[in-house]
LUMBAPA-375578 format. One record per atom (N, C-alpha, C, CB): residue in three letters; x, y, z. Coordinates in steps of 0.001 Angstrom, whole numbers, padded with zeros to 6 digits, always signed. Glycine has a CB too. Layout:
N
ALAXYZ
...
//
This chain:
178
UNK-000211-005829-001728
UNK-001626-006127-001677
UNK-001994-007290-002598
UNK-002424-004899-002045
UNK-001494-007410-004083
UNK-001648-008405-004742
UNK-001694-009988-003967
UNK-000654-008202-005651
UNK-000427-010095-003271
UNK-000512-011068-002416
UNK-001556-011342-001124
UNK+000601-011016-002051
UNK-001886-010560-000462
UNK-003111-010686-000103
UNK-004508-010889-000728
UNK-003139-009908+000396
UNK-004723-010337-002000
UNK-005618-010658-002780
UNK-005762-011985-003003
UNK-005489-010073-003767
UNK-004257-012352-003363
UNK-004305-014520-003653
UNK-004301-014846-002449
UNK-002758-015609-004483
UNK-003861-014922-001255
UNK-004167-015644+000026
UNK-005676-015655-000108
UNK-003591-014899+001458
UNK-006672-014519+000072
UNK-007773-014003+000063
UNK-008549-014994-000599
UNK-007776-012753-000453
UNK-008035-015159-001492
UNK-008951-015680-003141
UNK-008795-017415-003096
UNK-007874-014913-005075
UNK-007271-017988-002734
UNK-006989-019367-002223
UNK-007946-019499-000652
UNK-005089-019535-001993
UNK-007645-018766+000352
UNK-008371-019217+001246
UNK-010169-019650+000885
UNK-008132-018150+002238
UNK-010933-018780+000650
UNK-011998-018628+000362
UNK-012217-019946-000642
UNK-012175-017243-000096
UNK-011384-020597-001451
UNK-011947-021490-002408
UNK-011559-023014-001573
UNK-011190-021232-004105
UNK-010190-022871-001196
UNK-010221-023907+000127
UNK-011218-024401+000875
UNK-009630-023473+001066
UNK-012169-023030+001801
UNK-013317-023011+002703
UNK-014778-023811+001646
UNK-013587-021092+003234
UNK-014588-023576-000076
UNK-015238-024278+000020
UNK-016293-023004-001090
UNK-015422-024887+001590
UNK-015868-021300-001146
UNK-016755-020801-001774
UNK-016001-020406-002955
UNK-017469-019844-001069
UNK-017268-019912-003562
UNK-016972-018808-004877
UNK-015831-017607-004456
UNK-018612-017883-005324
UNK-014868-017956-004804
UNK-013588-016006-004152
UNK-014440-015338-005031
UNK-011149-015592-004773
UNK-014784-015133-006236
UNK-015311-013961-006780
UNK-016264-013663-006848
UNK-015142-013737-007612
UNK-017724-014581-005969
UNK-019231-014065-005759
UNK-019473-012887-005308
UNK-019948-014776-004920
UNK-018179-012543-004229
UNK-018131-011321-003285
UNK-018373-010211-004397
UNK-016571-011125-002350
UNK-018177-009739-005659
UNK-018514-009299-006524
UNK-019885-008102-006496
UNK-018575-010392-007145
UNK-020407-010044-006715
UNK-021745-009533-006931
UNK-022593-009769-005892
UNK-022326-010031-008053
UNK-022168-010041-004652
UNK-022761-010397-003225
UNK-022812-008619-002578
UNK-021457-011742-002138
UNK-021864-008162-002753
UNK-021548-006750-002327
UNK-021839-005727-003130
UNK-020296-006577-002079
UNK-022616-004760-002375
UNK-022959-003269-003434
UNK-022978-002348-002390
UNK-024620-003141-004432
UNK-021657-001803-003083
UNK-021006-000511-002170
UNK-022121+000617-002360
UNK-019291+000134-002817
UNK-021960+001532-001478
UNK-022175+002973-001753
UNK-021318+003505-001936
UNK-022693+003664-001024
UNK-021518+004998-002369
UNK-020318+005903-002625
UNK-018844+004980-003165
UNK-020011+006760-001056
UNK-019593+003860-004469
UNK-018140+003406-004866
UNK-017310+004759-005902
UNK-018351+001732-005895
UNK-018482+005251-006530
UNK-017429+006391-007421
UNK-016418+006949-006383
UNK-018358+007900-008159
UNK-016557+007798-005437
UNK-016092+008487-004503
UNK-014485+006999-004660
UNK-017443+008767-002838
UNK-015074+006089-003858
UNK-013518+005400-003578
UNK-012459+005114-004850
UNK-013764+003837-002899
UNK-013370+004775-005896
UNK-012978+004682-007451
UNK-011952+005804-007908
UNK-014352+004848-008399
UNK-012412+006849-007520
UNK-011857+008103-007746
UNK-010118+008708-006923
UNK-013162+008983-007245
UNK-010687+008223-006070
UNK-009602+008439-005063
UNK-008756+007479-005170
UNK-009993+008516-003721
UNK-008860+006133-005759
UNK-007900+005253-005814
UNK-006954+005761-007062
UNK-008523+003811-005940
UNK-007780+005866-007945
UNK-007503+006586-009292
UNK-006416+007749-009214
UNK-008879+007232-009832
UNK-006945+008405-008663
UNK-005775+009766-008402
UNK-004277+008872-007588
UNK-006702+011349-006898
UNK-005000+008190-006775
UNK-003661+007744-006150
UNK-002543+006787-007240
UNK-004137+006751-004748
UNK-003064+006254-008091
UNK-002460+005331-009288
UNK-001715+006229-009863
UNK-003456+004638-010373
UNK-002403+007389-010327
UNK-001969+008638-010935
UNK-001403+009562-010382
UNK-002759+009189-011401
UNK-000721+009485-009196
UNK+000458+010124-008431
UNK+001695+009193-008453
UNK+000052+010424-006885
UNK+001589+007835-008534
UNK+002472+007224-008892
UNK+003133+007749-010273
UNK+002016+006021-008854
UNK+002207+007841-011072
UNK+003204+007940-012807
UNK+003870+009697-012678
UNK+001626+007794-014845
UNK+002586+010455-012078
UNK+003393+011855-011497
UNK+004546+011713-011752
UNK+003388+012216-010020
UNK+004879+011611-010169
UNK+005833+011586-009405
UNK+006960+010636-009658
UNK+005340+011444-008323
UNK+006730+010027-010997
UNK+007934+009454-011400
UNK+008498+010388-012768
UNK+007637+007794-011732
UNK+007744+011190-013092
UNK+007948+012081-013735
UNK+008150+013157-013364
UNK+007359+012126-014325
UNK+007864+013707-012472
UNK+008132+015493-012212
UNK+009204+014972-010631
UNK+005980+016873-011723
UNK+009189+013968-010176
UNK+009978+014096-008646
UNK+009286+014402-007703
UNK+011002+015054-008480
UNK+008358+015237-008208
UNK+007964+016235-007126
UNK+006737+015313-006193
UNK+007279+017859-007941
UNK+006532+015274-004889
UNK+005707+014277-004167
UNK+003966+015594-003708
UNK+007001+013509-002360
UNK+003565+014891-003691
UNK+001971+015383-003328
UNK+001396+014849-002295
UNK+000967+015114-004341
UNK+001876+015466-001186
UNK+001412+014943+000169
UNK+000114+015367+000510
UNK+002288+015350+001265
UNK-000303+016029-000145
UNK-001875+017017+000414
UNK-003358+016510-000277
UNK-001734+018969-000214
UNK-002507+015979-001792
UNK-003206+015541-002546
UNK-003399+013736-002022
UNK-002572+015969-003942
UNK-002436+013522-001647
UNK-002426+012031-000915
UNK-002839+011999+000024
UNK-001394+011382-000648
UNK-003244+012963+001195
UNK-003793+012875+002624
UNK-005343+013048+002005
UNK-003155+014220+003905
UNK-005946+014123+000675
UNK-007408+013842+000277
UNK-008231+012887-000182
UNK-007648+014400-000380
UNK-007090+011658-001093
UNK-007729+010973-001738
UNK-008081+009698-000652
UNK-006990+010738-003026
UNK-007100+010249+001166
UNK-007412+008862+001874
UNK-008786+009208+002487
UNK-006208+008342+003117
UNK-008808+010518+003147
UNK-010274+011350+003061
UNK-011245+010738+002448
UNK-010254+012630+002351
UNK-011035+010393+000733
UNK-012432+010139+000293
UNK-012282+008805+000558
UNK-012926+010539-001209
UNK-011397+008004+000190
UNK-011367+006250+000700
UNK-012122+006053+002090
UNK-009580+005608+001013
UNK-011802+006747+002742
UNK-012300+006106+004372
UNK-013808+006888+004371
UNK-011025+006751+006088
UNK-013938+008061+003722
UNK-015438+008314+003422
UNK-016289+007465+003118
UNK-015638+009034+002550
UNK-015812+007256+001669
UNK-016797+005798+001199
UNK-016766+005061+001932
UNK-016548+004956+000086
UNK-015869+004349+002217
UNK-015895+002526+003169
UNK-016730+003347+004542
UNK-013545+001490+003866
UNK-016568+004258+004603
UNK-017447+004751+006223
UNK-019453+004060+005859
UNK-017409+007482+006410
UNK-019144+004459+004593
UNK-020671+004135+003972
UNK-021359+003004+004371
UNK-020682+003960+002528
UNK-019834+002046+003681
UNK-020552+000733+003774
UNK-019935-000341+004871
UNK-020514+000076+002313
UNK-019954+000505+006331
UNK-019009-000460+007165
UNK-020002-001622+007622
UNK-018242+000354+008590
UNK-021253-001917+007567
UNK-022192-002993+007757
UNK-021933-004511+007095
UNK-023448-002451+007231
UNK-020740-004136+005754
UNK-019776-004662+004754
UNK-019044-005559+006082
UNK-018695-003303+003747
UNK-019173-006983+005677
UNK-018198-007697+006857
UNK-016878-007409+006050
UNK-018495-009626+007251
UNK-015774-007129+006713
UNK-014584-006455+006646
UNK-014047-005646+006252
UNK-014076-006762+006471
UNK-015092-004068+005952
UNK-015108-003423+005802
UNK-014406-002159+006978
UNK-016048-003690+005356
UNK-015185-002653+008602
UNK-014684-001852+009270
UNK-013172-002068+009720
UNK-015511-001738+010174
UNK-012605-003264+009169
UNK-010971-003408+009192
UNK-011028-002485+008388
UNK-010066-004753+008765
UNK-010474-002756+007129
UNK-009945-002158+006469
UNK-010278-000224+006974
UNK-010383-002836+005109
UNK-011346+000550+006839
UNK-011166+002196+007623
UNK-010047+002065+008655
UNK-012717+002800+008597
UNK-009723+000911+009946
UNK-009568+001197+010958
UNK-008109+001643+009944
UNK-009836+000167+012285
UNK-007563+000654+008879
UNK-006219+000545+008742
UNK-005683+002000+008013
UNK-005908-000832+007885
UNK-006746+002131+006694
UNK-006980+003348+006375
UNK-006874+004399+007494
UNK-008158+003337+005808
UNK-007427+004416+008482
UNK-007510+006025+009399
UNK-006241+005778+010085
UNK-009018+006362+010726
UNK-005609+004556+010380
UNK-004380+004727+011143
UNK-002942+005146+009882
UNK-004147+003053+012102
UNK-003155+004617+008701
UNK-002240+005606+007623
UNK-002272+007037+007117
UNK-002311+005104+006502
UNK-003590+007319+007540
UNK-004043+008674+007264
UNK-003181+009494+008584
UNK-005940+008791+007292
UNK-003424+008720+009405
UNK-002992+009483+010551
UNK-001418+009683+010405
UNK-003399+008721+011930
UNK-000421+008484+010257
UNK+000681+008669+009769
UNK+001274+009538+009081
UNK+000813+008031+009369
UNK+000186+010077+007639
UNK+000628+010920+007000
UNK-000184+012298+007182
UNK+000717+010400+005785
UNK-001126+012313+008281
UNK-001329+013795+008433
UNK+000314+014638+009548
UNK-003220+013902+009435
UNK+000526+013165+009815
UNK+002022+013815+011347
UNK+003546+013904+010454
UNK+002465+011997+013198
UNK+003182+013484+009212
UNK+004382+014001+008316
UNK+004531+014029+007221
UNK+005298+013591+008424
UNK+003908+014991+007416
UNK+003702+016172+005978
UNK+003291+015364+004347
UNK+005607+017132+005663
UNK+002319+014640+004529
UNK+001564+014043+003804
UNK+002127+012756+003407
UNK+001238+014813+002844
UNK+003501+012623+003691
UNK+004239+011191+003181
UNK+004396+010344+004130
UNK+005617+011291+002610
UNK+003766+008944+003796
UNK+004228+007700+004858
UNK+005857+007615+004950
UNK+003625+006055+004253
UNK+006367+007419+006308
UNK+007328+007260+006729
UNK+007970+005894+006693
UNK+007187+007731+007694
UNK+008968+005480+006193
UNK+009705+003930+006210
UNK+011293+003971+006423
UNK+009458+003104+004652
UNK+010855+002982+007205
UNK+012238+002644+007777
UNK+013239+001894+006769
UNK+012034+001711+009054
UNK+014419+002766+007221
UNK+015593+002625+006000
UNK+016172+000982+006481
UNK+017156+004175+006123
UNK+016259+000608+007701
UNK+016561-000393+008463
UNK+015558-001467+008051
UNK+016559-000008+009892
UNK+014575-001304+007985
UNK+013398-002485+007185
UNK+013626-002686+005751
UNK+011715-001958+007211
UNK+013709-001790+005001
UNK+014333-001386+003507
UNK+015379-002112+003504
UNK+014756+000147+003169
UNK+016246-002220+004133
UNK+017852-003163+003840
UNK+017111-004383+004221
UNK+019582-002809+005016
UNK+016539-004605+005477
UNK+015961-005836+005468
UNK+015247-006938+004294
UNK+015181-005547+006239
UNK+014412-006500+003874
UNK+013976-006633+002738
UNK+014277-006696+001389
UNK+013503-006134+002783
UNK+015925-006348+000937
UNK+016738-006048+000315
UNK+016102-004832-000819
UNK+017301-007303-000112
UNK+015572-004002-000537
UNK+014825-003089-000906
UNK+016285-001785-000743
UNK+013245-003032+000140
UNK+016431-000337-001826
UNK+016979+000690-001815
UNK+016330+001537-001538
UNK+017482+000908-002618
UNK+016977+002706-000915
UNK+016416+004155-000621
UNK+016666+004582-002014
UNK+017212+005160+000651
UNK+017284+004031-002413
UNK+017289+005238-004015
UNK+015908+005069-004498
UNK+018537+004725-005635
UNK+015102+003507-004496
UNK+013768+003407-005314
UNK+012862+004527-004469
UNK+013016+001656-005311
UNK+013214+005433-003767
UNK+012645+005900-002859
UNK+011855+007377-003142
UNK+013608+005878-001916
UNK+012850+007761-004075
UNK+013180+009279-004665
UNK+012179+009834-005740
UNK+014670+009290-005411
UNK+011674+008555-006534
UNK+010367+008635-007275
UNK+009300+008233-006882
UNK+010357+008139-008264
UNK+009122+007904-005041
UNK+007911+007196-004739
UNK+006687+008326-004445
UNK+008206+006192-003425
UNK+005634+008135-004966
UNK+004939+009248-004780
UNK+003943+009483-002954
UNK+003924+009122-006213
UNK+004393+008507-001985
UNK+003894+008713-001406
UNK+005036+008349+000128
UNK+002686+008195-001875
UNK+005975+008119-000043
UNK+006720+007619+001257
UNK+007979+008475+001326
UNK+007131+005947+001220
UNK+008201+008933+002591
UNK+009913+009531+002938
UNK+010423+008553+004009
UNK+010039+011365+003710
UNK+011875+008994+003818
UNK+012652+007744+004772
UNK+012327+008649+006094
UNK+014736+007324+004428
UNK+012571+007384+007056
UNK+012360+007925+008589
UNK+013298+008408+009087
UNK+012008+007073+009545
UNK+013488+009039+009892
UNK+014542+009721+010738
UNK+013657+010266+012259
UNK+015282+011185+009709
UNK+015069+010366+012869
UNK+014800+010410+014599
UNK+013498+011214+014840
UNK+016155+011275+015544
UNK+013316+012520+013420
UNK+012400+013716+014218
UNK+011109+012943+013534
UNK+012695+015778+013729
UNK+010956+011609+013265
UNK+009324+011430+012707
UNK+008176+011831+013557
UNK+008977+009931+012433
UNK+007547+012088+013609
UNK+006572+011825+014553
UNK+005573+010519+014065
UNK+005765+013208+014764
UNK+005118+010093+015559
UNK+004368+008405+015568
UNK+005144+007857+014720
UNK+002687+008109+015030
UNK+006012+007278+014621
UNK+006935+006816+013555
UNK+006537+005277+013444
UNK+008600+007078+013945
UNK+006019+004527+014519
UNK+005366+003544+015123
UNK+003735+003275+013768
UNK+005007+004220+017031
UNK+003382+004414+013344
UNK+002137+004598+012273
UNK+002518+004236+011121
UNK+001573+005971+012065
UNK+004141+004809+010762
UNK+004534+004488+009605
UNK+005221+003199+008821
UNK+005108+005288+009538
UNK+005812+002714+008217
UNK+006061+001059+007216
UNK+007551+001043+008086
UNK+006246+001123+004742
UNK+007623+000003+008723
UNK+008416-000542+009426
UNK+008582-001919+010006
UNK+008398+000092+010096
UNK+007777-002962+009442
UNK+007258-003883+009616
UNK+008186-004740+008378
UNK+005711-003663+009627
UNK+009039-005053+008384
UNK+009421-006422+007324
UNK+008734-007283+006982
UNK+010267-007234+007646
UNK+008251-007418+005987
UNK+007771-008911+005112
UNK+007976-009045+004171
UNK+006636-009319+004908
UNK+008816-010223+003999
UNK+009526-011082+002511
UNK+010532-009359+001897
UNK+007584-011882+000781
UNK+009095-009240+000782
UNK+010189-007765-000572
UNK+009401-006505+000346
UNK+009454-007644-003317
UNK+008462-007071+000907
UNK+008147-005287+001238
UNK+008307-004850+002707
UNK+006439-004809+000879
UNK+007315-003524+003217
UNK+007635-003308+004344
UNK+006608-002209+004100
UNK+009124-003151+004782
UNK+005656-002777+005607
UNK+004364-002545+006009
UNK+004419-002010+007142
UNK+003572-003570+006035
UNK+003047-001499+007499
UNK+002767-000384+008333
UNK+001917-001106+009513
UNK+001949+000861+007499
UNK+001247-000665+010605
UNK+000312-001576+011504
UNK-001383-001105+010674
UNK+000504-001008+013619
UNK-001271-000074+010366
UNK-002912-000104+009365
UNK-002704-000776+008177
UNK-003585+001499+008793
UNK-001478-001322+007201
UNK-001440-002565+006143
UNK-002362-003367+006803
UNK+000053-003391+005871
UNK-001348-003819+007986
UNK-001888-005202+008575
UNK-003423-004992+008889
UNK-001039-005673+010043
UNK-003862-004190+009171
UNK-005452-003718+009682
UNK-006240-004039+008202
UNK-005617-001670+010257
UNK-005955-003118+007179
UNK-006241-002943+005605
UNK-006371-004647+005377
UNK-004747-002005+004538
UNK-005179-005537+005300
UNK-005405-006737+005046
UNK-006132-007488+005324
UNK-004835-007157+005160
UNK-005700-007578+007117
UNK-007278-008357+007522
UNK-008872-008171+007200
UNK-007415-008228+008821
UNK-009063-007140+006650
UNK-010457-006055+006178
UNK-010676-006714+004774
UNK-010062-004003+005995
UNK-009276-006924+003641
UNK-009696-007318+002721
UNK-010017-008875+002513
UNK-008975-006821+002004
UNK-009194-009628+003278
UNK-009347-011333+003807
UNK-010676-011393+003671
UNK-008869-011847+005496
UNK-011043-010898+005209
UNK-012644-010735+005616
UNK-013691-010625+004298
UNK-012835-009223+006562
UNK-013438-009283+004275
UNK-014686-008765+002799
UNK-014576-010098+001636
UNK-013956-006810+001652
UNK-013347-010411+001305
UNK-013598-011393+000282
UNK-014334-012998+000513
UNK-012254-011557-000238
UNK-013671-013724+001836
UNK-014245-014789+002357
UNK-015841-014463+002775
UNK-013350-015225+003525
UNK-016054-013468+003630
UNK-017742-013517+004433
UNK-018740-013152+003383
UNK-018022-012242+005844
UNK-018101-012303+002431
UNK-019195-012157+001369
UNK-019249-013354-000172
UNK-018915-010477+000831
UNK-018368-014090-000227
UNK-018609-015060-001036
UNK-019322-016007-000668
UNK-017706-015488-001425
UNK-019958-016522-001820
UNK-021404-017590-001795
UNK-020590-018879-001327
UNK-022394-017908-003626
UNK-021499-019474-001169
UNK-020864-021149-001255
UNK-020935-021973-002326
UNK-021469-022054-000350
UNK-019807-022894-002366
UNK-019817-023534-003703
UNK-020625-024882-004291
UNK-018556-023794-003851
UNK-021137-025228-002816
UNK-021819-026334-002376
UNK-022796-026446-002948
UNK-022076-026423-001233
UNK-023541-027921-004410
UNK-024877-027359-004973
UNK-025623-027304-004049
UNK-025554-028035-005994
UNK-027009-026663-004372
UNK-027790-026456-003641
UNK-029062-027829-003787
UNK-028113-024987-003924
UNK-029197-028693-002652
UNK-030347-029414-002513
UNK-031601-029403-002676
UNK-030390-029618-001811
UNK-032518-029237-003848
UNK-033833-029371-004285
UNK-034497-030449-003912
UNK-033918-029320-005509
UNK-035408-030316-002918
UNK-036242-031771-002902
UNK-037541-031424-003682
UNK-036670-032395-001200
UNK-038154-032571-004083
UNK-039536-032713-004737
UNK-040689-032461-004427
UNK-039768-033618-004977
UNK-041199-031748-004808
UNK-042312-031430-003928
UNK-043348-032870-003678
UNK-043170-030100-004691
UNK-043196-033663-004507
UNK-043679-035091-004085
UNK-042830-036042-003623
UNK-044261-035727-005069
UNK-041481-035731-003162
UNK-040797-036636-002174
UNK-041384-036144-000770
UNK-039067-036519-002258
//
């Protein structure tokens, strides 16, 4: 995602605006709600590098409240990307057993290990019995390996950052006696 953030942030200043007006151009609703849920999700990472143990139930709630909130504010230009991408990972991990599924074959691609795999708090390797396996990270790019709601999620965050930033262009005052 970082890298999408700088495409995001380079495009937008290219076009000519402020990347970080979107800031203060945008006022979510229900941001605690998404705040929260991102939060827990940060904090299943350090978990689960500590206990092993994965939290699929707790990871299928906190996408619950994510796509709650953004449901709030889908009037947000690229807002309704990003839910679509959100509800299609949610969906992924309601069809197996709370963990996104990735392909071990994309993983070598990428020169990525299944061993980094074992402390991940939210992904299991794929195998024949996945179900929608097609939902889950199988997608190669560069170090990682993405899902078809990433790609949804991304385009959502592109959007939100470019349509809601100001322009950088001063603004023309004429005189009231010109």
């Amino acid at each position: 995602m970082k890298y999408i953030l700088l495409f995001a942030i380079l495009l937008t200043l290219l076009k000519g605006r402020n990347a970080l007006s979107f800031i203060n151009n945008v006022k979510f609703k229900w941001s605690l709600v998404i705040l929260i849920s991102f939060s827990v999700q940060i904090a299943l990472v350090f978990i689960t590098i500590e206990s092993k143990e994965k939290f699929g139930l707790i990871l299928i709630v906190t996408f619950v409240g994510i796509i709650a909130g953004l449901s709030r504010n889908n009037k947000i230009p690229g807002v309704n990307w990003i839910i679509i991408g959100a509800v299609l990972n949610l969906l992924a991990l309601l069809l197996n057993d709370g963990l996104m599924p990735v392909s071990e074959e994309a993983l070598n691609t990428t020169g990525q290990h299944l061993e980094s795999f074992e402390t991940d708090s939210r992904h299991q390797v794929m195998s024949h019995s996945t179900d929608f396996w097609f939902l889950g990270d199988w997608i190669p790019v560069v170090k990682y390996v993405i899902s078809p709601g990433d790609i949804f999620v991304a385009i959502g965050i592109v959007l939100l950052i470019y349509m809601n930033s100001s322009s950088m262009k001063p603004k023309v005052r004429l005189n009231e006696g010109d």
